[in-house]
PyMOL Python script that loads the backbone (N, CA, C, O; Angstrom):
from pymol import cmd

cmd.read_pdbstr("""\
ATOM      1  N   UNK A   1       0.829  -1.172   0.000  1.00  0.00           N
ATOM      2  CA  UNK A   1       0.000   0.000   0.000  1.00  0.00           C
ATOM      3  C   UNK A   1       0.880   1.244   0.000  1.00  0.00           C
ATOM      4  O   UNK A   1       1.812   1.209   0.803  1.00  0.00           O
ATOM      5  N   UNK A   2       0.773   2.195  -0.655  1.00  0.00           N
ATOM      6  CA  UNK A   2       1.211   3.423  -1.344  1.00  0.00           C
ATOM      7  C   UNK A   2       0.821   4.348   0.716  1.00  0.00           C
ATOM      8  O   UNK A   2      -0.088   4.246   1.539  1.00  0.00           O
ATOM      9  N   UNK A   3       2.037   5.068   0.643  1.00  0.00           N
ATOM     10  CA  UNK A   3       1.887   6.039   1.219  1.00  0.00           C
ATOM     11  C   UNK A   3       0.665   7.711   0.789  1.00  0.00           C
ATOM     12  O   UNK A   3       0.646   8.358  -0.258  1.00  0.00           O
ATOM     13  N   UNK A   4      -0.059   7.894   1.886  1.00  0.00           N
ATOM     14  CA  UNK A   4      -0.548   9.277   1.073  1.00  0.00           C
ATOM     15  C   UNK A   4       0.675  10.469   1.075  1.00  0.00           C
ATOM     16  O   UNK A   4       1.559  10.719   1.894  1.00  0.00           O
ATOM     17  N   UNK A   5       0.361  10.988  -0.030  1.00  0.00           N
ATOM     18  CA  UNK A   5       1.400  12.164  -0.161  1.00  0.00           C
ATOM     19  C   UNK A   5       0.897  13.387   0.879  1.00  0.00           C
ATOM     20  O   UNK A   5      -0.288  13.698   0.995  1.00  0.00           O
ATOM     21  N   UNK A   6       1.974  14.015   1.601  1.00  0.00           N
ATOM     22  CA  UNK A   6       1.369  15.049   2.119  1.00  0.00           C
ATOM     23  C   UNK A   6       1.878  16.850   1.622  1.00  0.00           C
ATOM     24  O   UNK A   6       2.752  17.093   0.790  1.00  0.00           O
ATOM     25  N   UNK A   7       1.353  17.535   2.116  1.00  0.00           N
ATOM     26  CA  UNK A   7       1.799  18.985   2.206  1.00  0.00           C
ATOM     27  C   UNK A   7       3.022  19.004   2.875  1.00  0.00           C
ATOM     28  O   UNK A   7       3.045  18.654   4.055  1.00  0.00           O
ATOM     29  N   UNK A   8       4.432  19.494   2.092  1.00  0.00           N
ATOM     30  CA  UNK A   8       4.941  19.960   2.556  1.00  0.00           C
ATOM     31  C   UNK A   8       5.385  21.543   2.984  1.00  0.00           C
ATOM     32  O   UNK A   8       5.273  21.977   1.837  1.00  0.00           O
ATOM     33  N   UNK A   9       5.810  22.750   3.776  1.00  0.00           N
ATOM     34  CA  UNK A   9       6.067  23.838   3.584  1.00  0.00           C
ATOM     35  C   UNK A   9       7.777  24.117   4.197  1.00  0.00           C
ATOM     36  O   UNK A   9       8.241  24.090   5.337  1.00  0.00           O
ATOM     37  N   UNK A  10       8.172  24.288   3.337  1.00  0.00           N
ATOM     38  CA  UNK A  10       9.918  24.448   3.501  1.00  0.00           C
ATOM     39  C   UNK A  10      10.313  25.826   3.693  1.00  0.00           C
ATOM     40  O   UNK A  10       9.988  26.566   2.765  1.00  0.00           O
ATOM     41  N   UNK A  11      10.944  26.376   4.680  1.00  0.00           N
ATOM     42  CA  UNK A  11      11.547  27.432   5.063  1.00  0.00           C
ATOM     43  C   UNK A  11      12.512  28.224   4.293  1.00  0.00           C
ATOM     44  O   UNK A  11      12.442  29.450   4.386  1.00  0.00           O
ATOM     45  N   UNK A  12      13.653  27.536   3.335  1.00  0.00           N
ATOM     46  CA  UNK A  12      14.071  27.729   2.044  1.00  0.00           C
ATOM     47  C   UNK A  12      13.641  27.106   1.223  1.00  0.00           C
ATOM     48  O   UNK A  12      12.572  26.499   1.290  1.00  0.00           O
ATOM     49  N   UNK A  13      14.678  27.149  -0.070  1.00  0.00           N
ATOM     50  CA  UNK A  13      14.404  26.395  -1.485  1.00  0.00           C
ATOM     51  C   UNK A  13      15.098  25.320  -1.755  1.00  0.00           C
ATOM     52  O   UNK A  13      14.799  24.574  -2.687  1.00  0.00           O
ATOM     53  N   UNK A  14      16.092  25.124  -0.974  1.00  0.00           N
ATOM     54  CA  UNK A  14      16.931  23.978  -0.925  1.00  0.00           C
ATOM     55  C   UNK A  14      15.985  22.263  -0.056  1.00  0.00           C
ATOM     56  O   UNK A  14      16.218  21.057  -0.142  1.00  0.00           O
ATOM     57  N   UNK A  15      14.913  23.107   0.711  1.00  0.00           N
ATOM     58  CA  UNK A  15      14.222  22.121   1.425  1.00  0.00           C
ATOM     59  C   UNK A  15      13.903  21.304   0.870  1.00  0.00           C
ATOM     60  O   UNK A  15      14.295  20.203   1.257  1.00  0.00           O
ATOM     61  N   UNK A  16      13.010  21.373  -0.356  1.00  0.00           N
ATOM     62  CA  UNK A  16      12.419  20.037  -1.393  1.00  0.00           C
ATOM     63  C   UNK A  16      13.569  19.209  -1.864  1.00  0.00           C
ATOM     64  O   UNK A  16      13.518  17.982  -1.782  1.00  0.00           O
ATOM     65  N   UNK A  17      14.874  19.998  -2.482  1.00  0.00           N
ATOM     66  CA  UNK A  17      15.982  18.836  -2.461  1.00  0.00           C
ATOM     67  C   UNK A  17      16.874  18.295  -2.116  1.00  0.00           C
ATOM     68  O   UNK A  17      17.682  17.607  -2.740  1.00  0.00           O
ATOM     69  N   UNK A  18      16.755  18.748  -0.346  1.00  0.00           N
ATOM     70  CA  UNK A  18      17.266  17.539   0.612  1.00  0.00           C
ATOM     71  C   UNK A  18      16.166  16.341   1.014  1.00  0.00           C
ATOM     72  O   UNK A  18      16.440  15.409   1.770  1.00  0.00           O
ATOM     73  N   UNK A  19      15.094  16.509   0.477  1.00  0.00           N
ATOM     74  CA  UNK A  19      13.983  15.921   1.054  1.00  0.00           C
ATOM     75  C   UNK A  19      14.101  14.806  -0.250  1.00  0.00           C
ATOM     76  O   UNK A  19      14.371  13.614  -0.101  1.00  0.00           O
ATOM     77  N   UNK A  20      13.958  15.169  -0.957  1.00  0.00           N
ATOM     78  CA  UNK A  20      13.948  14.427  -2.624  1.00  0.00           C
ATOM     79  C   UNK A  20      15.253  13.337  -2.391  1.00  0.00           C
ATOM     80  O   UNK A  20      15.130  12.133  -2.614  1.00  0.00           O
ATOM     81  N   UNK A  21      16.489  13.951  -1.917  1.00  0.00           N
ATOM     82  CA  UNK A  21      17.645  13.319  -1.999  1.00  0.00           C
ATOM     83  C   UNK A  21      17.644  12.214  -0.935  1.00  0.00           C
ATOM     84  O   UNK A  21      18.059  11.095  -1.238  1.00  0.00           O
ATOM     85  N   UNK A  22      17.156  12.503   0.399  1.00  0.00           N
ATOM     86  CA  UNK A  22      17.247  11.385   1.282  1.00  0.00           C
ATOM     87  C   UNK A  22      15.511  10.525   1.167  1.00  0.00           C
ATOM     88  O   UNK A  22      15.162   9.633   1.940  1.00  0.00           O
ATOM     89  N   UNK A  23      14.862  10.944   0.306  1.00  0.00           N
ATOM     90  CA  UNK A  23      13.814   9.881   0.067  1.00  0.00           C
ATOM     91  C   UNK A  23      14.169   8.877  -1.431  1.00  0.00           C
ATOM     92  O   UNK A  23      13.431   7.967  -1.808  1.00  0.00           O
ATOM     93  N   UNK A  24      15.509   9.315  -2.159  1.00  0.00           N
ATOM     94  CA  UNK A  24      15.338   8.517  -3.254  1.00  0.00           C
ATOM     95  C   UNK A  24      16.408   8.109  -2.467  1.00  0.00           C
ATOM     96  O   UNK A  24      16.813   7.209  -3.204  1.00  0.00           O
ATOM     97  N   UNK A  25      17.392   8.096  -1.240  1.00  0.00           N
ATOM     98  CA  UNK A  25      18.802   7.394  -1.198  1.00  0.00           C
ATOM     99  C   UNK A  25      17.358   6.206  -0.201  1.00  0.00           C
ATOM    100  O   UNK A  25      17.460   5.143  -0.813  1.00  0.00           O
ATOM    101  N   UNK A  26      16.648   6.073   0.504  1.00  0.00           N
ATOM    102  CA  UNK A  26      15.999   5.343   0.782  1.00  0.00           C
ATOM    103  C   UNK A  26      15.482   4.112  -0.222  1.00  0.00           C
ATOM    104  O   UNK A  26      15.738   2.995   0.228  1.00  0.00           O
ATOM    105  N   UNK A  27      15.007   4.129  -1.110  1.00  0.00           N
ATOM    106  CA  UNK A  27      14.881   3.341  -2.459  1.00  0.00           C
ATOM    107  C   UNK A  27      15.366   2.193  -2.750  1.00  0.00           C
ATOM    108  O   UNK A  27      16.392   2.404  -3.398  1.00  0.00           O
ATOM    109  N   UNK A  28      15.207   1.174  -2.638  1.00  0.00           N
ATOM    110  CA  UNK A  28      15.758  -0.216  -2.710  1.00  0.00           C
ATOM    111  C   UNK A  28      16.109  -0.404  -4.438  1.00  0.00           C
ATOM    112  O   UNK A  28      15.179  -0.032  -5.155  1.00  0.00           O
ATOM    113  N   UNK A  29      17.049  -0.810  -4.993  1.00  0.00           N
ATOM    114  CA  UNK A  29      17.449  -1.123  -6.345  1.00  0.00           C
ATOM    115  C   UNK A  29      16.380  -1.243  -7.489  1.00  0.00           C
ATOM    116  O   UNK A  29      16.323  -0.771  -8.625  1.00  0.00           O
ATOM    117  N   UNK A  30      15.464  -2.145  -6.674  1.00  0.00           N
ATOM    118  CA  UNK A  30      13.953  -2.312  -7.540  1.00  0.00           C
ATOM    119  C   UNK A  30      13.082  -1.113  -7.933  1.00  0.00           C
ATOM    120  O   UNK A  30      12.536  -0.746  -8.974  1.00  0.00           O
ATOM    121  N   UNK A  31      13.201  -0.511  -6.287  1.00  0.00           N
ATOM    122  CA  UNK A  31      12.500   0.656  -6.501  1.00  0.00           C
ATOM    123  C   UNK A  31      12.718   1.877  -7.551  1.00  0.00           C
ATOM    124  O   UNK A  31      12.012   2.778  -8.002  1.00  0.00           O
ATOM    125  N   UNK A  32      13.980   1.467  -7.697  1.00  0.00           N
ATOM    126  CA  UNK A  32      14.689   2.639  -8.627  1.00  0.00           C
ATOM    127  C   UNK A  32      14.108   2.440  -9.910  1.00  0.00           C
ATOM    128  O   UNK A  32      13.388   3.165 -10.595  1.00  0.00           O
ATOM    129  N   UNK A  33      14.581   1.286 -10.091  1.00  0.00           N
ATOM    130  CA  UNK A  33      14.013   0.974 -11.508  1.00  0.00           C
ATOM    131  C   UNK A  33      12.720   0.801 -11.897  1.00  0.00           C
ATOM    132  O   UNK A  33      12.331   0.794 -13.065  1.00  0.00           O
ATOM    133  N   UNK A  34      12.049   0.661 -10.915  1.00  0.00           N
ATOM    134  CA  UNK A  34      10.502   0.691 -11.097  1.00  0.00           C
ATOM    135  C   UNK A  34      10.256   2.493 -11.592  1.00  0.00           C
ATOM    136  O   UNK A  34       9.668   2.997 -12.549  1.00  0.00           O
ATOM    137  N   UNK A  35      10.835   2.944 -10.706  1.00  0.00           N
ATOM    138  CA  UNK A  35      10.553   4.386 -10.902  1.00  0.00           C
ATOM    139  C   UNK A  35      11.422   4.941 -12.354  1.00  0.00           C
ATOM    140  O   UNK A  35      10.848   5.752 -13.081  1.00  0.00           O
ATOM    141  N   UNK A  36      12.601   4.528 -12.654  1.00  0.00           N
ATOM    142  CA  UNK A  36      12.644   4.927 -13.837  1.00  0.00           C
ATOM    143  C   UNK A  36      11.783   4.793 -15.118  1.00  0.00           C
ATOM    144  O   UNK A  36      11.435   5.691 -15.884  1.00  0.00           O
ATOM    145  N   UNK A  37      11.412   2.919 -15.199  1.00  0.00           N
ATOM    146  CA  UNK A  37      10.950   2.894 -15.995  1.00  0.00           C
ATOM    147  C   UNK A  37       9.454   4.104 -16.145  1.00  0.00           C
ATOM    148  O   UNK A  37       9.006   4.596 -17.181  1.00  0.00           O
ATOM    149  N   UNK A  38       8.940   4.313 -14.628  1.00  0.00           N
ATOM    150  CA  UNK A  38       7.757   5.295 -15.118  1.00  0.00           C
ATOM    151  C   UNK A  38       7.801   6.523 -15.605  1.00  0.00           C
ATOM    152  O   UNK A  38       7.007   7.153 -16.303  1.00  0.00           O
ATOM    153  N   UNK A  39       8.897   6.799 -15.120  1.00  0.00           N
ATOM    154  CA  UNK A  39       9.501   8.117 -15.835  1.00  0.00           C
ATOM    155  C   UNK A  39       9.605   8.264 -17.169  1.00  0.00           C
ATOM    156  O   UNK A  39       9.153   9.169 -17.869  1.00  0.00           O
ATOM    157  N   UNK A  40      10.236   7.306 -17.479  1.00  0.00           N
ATOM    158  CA  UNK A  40      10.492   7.135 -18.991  1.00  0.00           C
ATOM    159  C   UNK A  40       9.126   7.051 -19.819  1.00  0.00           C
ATOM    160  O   UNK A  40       9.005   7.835 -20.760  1.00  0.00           O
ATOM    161  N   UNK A  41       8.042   6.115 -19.523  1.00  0.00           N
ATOM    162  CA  UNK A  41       7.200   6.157 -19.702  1.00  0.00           C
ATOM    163  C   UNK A  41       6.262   7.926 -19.853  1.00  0.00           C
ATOM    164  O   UNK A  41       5.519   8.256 -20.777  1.00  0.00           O
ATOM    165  N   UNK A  42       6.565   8.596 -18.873  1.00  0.00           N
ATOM    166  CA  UNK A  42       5.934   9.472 -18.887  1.00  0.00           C
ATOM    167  C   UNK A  42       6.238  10.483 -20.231  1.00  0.00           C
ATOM    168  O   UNK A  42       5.459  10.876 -21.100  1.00  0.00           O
ATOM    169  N   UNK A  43       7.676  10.738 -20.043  1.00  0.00           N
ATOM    170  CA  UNK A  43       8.383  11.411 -20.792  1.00  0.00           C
ATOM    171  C   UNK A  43       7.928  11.203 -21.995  1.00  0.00           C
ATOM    172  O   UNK A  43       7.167  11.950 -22.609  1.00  0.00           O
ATOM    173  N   UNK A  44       8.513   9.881 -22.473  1.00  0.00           N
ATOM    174  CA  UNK A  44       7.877   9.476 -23.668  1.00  0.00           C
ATOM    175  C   UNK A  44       6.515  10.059 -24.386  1.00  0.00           C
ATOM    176  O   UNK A  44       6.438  10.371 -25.575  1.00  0.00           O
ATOM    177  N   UNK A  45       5.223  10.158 -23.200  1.00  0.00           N
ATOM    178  CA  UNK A  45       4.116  10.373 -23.603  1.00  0.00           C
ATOM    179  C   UNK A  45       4.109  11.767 -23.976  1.00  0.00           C
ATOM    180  O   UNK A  45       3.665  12.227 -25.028  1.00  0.00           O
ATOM    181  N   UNK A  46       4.841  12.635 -22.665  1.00  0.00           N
ATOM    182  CA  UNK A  46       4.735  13.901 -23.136  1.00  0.00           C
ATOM    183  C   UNK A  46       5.151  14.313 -24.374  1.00  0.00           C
ATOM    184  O   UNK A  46       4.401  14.807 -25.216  1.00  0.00           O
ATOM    185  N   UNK A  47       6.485  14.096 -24.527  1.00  0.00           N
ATOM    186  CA  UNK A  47       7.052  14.321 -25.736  1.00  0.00           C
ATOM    187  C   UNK A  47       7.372  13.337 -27.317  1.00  0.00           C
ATOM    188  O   UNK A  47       8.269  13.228 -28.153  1.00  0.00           O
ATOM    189  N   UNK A  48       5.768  12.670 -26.989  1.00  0.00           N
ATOM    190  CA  UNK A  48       5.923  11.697 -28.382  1.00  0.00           C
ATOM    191  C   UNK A  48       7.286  11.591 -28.914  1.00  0.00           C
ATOM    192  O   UNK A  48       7.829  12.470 -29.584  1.00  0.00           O
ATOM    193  N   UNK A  49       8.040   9.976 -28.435  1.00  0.00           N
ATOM    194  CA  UNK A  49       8.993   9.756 -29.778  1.00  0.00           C
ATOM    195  C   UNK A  49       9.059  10.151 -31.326  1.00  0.00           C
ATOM    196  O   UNK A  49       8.223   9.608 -32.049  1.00  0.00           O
ATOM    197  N   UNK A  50       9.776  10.856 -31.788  1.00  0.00           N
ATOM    198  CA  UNK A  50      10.145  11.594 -33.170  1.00  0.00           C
ATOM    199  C   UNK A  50      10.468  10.213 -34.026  1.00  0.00           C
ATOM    200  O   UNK A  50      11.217   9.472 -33.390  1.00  0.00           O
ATOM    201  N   UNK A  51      10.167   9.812 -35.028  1.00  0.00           N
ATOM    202  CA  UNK A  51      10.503   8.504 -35.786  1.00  0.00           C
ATOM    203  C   UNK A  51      12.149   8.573 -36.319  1.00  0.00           C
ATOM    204  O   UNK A  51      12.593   9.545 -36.929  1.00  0.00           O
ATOM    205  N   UNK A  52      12.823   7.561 -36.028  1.00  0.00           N
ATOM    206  CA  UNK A  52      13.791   7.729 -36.709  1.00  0.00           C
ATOM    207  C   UNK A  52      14.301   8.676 -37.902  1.00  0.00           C
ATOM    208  O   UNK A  52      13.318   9.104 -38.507  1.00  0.00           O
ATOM    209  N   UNK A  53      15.419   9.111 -38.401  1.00  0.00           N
ATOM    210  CA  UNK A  53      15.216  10.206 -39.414  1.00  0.00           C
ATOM    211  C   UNK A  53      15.685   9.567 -40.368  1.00  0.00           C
ATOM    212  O   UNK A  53      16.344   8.657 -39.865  1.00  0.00           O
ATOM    213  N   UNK A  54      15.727   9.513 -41.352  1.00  0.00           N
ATOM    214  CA  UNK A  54      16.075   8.366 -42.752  1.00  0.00           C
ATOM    215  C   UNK A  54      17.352   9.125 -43.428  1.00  0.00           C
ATOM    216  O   UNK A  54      17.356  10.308 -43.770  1.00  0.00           O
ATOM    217  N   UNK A  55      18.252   8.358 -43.531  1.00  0.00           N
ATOM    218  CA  UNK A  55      19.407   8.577 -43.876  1.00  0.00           C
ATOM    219  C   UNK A  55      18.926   9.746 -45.600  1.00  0.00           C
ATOM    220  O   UNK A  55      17.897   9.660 -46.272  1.00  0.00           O
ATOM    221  N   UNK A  56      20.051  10.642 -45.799  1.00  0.00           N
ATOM    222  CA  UNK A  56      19.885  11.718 -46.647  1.00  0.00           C
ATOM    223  C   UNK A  56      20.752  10.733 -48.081  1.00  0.00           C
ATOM    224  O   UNK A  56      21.856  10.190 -48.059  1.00  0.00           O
ATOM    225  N   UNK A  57      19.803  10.802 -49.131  1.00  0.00           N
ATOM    226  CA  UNK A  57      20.741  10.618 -50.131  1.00  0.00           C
ATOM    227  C   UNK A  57      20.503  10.794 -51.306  1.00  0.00           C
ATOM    228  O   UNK A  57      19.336  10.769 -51.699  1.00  0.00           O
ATOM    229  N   UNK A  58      21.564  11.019 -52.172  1.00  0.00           N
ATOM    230  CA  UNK A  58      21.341  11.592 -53.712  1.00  0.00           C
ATOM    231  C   UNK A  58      21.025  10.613 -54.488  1.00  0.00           C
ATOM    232  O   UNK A  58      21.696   9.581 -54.505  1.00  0.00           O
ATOM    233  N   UNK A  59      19.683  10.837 -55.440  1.00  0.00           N
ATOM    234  CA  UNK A  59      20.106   9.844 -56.493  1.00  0.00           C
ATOM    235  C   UNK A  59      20.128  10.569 -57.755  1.00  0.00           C
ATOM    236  O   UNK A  59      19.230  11.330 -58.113  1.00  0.00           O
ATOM    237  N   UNK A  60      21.451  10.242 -58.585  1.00  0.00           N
ATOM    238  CA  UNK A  60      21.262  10.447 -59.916  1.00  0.00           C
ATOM    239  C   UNK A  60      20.661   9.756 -61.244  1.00  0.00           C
ATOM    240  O   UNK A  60      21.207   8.699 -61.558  1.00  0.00           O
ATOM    241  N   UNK A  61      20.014  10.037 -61.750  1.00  0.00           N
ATOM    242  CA  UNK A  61      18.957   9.345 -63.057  1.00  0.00           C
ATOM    243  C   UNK A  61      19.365  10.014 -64.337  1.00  0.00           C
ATOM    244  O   UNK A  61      19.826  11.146 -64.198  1.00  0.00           O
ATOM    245  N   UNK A  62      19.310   9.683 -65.185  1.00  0.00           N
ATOM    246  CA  UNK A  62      18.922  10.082 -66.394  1.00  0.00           C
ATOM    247  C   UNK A  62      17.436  10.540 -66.840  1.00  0.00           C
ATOM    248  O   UNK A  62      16.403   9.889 -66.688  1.00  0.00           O
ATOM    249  N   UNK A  63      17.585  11.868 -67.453  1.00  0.00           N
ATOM    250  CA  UNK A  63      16.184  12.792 -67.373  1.00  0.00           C
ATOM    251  C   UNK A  63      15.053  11.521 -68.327  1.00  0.00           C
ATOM    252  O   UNK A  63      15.880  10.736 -68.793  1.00  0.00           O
ATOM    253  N   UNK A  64      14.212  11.233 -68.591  1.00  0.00           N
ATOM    254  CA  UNK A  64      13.326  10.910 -69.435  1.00  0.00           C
ATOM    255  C   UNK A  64      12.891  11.317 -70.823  1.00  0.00           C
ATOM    256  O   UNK A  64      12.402  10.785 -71.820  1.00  0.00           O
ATOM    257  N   UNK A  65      13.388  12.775 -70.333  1.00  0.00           N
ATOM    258  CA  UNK A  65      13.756  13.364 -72.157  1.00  0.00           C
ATOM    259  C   UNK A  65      14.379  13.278 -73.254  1.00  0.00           C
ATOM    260  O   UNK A  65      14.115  13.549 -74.425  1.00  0.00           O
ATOM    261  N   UNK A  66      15.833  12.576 -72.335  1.00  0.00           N
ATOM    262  CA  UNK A  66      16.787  12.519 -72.738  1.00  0.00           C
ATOM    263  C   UNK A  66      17.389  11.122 -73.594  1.00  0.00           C
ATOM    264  O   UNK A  66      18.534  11.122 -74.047  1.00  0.00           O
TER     265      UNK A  66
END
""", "prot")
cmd.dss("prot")
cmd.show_as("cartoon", "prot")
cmd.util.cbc("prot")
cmd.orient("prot")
């Protein structure tokens, strides 16, 4: 079962990433990777994969007129 997230209010700006840093050094190996892969996942969605780009190349022909 998932923890509820709560309100935090931090006195500086550095607060959220000491908090961030000693809750991901908590993280068991699995956990990491569980969480990357969702990340990735996310990312992905936001920024739709671009399709490969197809290599550039010349072709020369002879005109049809000709």
């Amino acid at each position: 079962m998932e923890k509820k997230k709560r309100i935090v209010f931090y006195d500086d700006l550095n607060g959220p990433h000491e908090a961030q840093v000693r809750e991901n050094a908590a993280l068991t190996p699995e956990q990491c990777w569980k969480a990357l892969l969702r990340m990735k996942k996310m990312h992905n969605q936001i920024f739709k994969k671009q399709p490969a780009k197809r290599a550039a190349r010349i072709v020369i022909e002879t005109p049809s007129w000709m």
